[in-house]
N, C-alpha and C positions, 0 to 999 in steps of 0.2 A: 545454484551458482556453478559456473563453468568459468575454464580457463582457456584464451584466446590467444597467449601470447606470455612463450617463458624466457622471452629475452628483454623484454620491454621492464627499465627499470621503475617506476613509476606507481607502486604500493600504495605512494603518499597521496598520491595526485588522486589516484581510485576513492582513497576513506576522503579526500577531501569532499569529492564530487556526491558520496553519499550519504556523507554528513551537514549537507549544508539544506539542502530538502528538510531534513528532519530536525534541524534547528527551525523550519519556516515554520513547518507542522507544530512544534511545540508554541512557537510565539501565537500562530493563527489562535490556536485551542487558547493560550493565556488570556489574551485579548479579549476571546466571546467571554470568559470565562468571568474576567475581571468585570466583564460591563454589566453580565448577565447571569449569575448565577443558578438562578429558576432555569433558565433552558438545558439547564442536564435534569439528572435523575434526583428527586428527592432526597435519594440513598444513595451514598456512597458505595453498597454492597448490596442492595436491595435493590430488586426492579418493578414495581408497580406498573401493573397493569401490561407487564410484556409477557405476550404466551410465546413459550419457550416451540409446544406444539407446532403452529402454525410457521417459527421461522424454520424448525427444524424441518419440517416438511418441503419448507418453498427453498430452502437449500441444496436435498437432496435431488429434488425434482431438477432445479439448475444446472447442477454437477450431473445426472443424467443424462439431461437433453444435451449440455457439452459434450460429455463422452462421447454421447453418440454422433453429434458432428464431427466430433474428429477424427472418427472411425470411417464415417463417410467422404466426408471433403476436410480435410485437415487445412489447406490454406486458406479456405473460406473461411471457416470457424473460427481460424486463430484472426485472422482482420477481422470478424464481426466483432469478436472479443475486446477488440483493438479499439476499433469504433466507439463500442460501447464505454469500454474506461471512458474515452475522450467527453463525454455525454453525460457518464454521471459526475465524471469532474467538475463539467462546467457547471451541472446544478448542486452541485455542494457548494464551490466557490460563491455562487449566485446567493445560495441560503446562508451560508457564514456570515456574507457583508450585511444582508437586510437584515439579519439578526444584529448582528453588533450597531447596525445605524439605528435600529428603534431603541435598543435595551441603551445604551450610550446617548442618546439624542444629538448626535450629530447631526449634523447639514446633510439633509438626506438627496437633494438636487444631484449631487454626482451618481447616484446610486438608479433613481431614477431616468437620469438622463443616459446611462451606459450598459443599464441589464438585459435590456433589448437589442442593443447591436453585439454586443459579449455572447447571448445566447444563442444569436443567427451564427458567428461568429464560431463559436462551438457546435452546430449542426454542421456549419460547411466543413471544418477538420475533422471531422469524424466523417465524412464520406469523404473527404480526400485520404484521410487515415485509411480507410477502408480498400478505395482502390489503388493505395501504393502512390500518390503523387506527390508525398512528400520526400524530402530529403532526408536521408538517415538524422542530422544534424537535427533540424524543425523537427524530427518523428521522436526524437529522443525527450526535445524540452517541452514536446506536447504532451508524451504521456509522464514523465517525473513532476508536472503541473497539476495533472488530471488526479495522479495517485497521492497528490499531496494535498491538495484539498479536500479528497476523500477519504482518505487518510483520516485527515483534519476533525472533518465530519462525525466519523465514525466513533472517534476517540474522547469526543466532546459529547454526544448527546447521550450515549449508551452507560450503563450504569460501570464500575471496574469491575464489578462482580461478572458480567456480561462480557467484558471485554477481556478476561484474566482465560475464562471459558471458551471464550474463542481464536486467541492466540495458542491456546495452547494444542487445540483440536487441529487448526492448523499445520503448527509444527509439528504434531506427529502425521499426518495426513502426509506433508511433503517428506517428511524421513522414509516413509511407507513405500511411495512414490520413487523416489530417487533409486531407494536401496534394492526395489525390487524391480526396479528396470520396468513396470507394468506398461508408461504410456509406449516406451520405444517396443516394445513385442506387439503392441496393440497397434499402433500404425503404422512399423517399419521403421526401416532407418535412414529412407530418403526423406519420406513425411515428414518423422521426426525433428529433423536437421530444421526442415522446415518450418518446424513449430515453432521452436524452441530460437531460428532467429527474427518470427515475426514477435513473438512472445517473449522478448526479453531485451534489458536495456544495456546496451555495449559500454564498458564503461573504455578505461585505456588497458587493460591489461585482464580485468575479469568482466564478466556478462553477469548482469543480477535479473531473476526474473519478475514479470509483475506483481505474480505472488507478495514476493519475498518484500518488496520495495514498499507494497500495500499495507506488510505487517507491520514493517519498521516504523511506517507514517501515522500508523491507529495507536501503536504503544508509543510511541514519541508524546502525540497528543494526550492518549491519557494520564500519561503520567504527570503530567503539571498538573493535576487536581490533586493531587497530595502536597506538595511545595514545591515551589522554584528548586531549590536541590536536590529533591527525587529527580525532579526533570533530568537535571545536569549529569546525576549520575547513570540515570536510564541510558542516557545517546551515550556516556561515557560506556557503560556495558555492552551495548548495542552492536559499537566499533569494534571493542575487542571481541567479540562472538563472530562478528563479522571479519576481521581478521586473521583469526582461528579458522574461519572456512573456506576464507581465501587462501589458505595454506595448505588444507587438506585438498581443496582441489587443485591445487599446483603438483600435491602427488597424486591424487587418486584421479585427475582429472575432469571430475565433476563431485561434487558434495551437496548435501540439502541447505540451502540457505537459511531454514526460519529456525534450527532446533537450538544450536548454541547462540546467536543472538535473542533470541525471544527469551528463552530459558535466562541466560543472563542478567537481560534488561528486565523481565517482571521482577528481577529480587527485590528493586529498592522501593514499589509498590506495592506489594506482599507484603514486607517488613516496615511499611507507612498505614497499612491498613489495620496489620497487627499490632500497632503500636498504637 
């Protein structure tokens, strides 16, 4: 997270705009959840049949071949990037609804008759995403859609044991990042600038990155498998973590976004697992 603006009074308006995504993320995930509860993991804490192996390899390989684009062509990579959210959003979005229309047996004719121009739909914004022809406005509620149905996704099928492990790798990953200045000495500080505002959503007052926004949307999600008020007090923790770092970067003028929300919001899942 960075700070864009120490005059603009408008705090509220900020946690509104990031809090209202991750009320969507939580309802999505409630929904499959309610209709469908076979389509997550057996185990609450258990993951059958996931090799850990094979993700952690196609992970590291990922963050490789990034690095290395953005050591090369840093604005290229960060709009491929860009493109690409747009792309896996629309097919999370796409896989949420057919899930919930079969496991629900609703009228499935809307579903049918829309998932085909939705997913052309989602090809064209991801190459106009990619070559800059959108408006900062449409480029913002493209990808806060894109991260939120992925989000969605991720938070719903994956086991919390899986999900507890991966937020948490995360946020130290970005604390790692932040603290050691690694990507700005690796691509400069004109790149940089440049990354970091293809790569990141302006809100009024702070800039949140996709990262970060990505996190909030998968722990949002998962926490409604424990009950409605883990949910409530997850996005309750969520904000004040988020709050907290939007204050440190009002002094320090940049801070890691995922370590005090994350850290925060797993507590009322942690202590729903434990219990």
């Amino acid at each position: 997270m960075s700070q864009r603006d120490l005059t603009s009074p408008v705090l509220l308006k900020d946690m509104a705009k990031l809090s209202l995504p991750l009320v969507v993320s939580a309802l999505i995930s409630q929904a499959v959840l309610s209709a469908r509860p076979a389509f997550v993991s057996n185990s609450a804490t258990g993951l059958p049949s996931f090799d850990f192996l094979t993700a952690a390899s196609v992970c590291i390989l990922a963050l490789l071949f990034l690095f290395y684009g953005l050591r090369r062509q840093v604005e290229e990579a960060a709009r491929l990037l860009m493109a690409g959210t747009t792309l896996l959003g629309t097919l999370s979005g796409l896989i949420l609804w057919k899930t919930w229309v079969d496991s629900s047996r609703a009228f499935a004719g809307p579903f049918y008759l829309l998932a085909t121009p939705l997913g052309f739909l989602g090809i064209y914004s991801s190459f106009r995403s990619y070559y800059g022809t959108l408006s900062q406005r449409k480029r913002s509620i493209l990808i806060i859609g894109s991260l939120t149905f992925l989000g969605s996704l991720i938070g719903t099928i994956f086991s919390l044991t899986f999900v507890i492990l991966l937020l948490l790798a995360l946020s130290m990953v970005d604390f790692f990042l932040v603290e050691s200045d690694l990507l700005r000495k690796s691509v400069g500080e004109g790149e940089y600038g440049v990354m970091t505002a293809t790569t990141s959503l302006p809100l009024e007052k702070y800039t949140v990155g996709f990262g970060d926004f990505a996190a909030y949307s998968i722990l949002a999600a998962s926490s409604v498998r424990i009950n409605v008020f883990t949910g409530i007090a997850t996005l309750v923790l969520i904000l004040i973590g988020s709050l907290a770092t939007f204050r440190m970067a009002r002094a320090r003028t940049k801070a890691p976004g995922l370590p005090l929300p994350i850290w925060l919001g797993l507590l009322p899942t942690v202590l729903g697992l434990l219990g």
